[in-house]
C-alpha positions as CSV (number, residue, x, y, z in Angstrom):
1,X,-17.4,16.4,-39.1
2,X,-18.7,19.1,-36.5
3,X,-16.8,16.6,-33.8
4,X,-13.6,16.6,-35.0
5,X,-13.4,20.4,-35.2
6,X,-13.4,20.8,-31.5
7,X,-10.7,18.6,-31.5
8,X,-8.1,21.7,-30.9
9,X,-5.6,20.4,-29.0
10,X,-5.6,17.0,-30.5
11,X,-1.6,16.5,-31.8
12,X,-1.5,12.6,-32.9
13,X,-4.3,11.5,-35.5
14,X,-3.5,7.2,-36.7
15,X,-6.3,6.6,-39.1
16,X,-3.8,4.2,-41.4
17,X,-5.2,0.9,-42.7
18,X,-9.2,2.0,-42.3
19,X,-10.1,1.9,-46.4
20,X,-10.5,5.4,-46.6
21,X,-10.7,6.6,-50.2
22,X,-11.1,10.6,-48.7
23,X,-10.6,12.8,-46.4
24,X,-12.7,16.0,-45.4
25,X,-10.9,19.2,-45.5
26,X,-12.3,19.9,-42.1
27,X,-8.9,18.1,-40.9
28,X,-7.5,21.8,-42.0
29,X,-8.9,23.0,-38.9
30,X,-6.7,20.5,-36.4
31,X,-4.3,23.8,-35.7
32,X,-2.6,21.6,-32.8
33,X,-1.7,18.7,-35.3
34,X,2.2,17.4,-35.4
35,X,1.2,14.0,-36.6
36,X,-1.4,12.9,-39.3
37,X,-0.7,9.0,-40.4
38,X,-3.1,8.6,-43.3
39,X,-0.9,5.2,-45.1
40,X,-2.2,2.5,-46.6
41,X,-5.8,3.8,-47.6
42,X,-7.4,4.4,-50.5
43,X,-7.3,7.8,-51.0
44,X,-6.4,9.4,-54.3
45,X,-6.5,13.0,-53.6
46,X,-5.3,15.6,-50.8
47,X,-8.0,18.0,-50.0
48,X,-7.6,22.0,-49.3
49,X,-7.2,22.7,-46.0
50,X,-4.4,20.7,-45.0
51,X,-1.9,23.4,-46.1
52,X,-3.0,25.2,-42.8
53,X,-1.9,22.6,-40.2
54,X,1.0,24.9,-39.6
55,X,2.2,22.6,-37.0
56,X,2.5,19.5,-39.0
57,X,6.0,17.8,-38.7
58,X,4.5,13.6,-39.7
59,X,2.3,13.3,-42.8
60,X,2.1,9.6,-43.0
61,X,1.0,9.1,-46.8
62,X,2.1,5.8,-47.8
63,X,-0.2,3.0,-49.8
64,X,-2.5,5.6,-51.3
65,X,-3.7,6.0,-54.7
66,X,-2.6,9.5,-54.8
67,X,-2.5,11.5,-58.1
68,X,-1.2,14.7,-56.8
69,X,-0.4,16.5,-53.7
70,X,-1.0,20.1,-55.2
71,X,-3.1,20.7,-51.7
72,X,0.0,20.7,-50.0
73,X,1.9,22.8,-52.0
């Protein structure tokens, strides 16, 4: 995930409908992020690090298998 982290000024990330059943906390690190669109997975949990993407205004969670979203909180 060493790629994505120099990713700074990346603001739209569209990985919905790719059978994902995680995602790395390394996305935390995205400080430019407004949109994530993570529907129709197969992820279950949220992963620290996400709380940080202070600029967040789309989290696009929809279809998942999600349990909780304490990560978030």
């Amino acid at each position: 995930m060493e790629t994505i982290n120099s990713l700074h000024s990346l603001k739209n990330l569209d990985i919905h409908h790719n059978k994902l059943n995680r995602i790395h906390a390394s996305l935390g690190s995205l400080g430019s992020l407004e949109t994530l669109e993570l529907g129709w997975n197969q992820i279950d949990s949220i992963p620290d690090g996400l709380q940080y993407l202070k600029k967040l205004k789309v989290l696009g969670l929809g279809g998942n298998k999600l349990k909780s979203l304490h990560a978030l909180i």
